[in-house]
N, C-alpha and C positions, 0 to 999 in steps of 0.2 A: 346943313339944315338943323334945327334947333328943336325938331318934332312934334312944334305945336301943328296942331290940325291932323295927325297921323290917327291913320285909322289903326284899332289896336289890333288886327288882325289880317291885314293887310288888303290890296285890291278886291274890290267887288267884281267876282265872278259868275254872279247869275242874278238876272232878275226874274222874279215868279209875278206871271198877272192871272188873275184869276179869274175866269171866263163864264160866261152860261150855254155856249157853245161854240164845241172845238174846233171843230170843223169850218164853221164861219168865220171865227176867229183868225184859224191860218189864211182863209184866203182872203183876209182885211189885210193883214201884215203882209201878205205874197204882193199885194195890188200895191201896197208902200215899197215894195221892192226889199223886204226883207222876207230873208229864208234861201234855199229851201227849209223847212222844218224834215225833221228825222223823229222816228217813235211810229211817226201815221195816226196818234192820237190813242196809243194802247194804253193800258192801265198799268203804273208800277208797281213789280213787287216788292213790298216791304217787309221785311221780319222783325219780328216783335214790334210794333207799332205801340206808340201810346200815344195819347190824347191825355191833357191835364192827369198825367202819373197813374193813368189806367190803361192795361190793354187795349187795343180799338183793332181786331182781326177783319172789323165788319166795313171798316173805311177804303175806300177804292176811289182812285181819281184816276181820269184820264190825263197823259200829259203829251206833250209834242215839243220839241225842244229844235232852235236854231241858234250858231252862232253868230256873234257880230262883235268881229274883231276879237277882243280877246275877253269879252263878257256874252253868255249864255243867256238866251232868251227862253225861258220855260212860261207856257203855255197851260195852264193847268183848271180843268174840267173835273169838279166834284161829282161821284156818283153814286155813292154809297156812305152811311156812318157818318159823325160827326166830327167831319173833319176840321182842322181851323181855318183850309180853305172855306171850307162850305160855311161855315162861322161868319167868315169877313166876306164873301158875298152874300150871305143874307142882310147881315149888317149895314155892307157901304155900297153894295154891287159890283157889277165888273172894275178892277184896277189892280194896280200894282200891289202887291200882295206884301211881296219879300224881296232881301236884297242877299244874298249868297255868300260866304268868304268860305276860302280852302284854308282849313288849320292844321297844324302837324301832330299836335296831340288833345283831340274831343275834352277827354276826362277833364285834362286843364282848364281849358278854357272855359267850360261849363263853368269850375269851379270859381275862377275871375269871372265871369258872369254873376254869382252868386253873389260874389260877395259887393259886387255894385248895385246889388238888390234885383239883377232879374232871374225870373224862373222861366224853364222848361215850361213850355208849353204842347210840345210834339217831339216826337225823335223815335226812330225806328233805324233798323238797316238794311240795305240792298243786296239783291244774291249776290253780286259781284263784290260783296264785301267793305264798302262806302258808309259808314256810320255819320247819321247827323241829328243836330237838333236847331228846335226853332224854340225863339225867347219871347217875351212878353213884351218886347219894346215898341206896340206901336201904339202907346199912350197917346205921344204926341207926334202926329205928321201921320198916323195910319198903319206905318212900316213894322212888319217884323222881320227881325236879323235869323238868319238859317247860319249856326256854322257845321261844314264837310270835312270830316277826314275819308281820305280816302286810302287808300293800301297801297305802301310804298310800290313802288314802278308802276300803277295801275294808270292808262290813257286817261281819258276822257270821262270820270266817269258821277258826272253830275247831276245825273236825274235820280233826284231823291223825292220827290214827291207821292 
């Protein structure tokens, strides 16, 4: 293969839609026959959180996560603080928010991000030690890119929101 069309970060591993509520929401997807969802709809915690290059401690969202196949479905409920979920559902309403990639080194890739001209938009980390950020790319089509590291040997551990 000659790698036109490669994504530069490889398979999308999670789509984020962003909800007005969660609970509703899971039992729309349960009724499509996806799920179960896992979380119950709790809030994650992030550490050090930023929001456009500022702390944001005040931001809280609900999220619920299922898999499908080998891409993660997150479910994500603003509840607090200005988050970029809560940004792009005041803006466009409920939909697909984000599309997820697992990187092997954040610092990197940030950096290639940078220099194709996007910016950080959000990034924080999980107790479990999972660092990510989200970019500025949904100019066109809506989408913003999330990319995850997560901690080498660490399962599943994709709820960054």
């Amino acid at each position: 293969m000659d790698g036109k069309g490669a994504l530069p970060f490889g398979c999308v591993c999670q789509i984020g839609v962003v909800v007005r509520d969660l609970d509703q929401a899971m039992r729309h997807f349960e009724s499509l026959g996806i799920g179960p969802f896992a979380g119950a709809g709790g809030t994650a915690t992030i550490v050090d959180r930023r929001v456009h290059g500022k702390l944001a401690p005040e931001v809280s969202n609900r999220i619920s996560t299922t898999q499908m196949g080998p891409v993660q479905l997150e479910l994500v409920q603003p509840v607090s603080g200005r988050s970029v979920q809560r940004e792009f559902l005041e803006a466009h309403g409920e939909g697909v928010n984000h599309l997820a990639f697992l990187v092997e080194d954040l610092d990197t890739e940030v950096a290639k991000m940078a220099e194709r001209g996007f910016t950080v938009i959000s990034s924080g980390r999980t107790l479990g030690g999972s660092v990510f950020a989200y970019f500025d790319t949904d100019g066109i089509g809506g989408i913003v890119f999330e990319l995850i590291q997560r901690p080498s040997g660490m399962g599943n551990p994709l709820v960054t929101t």
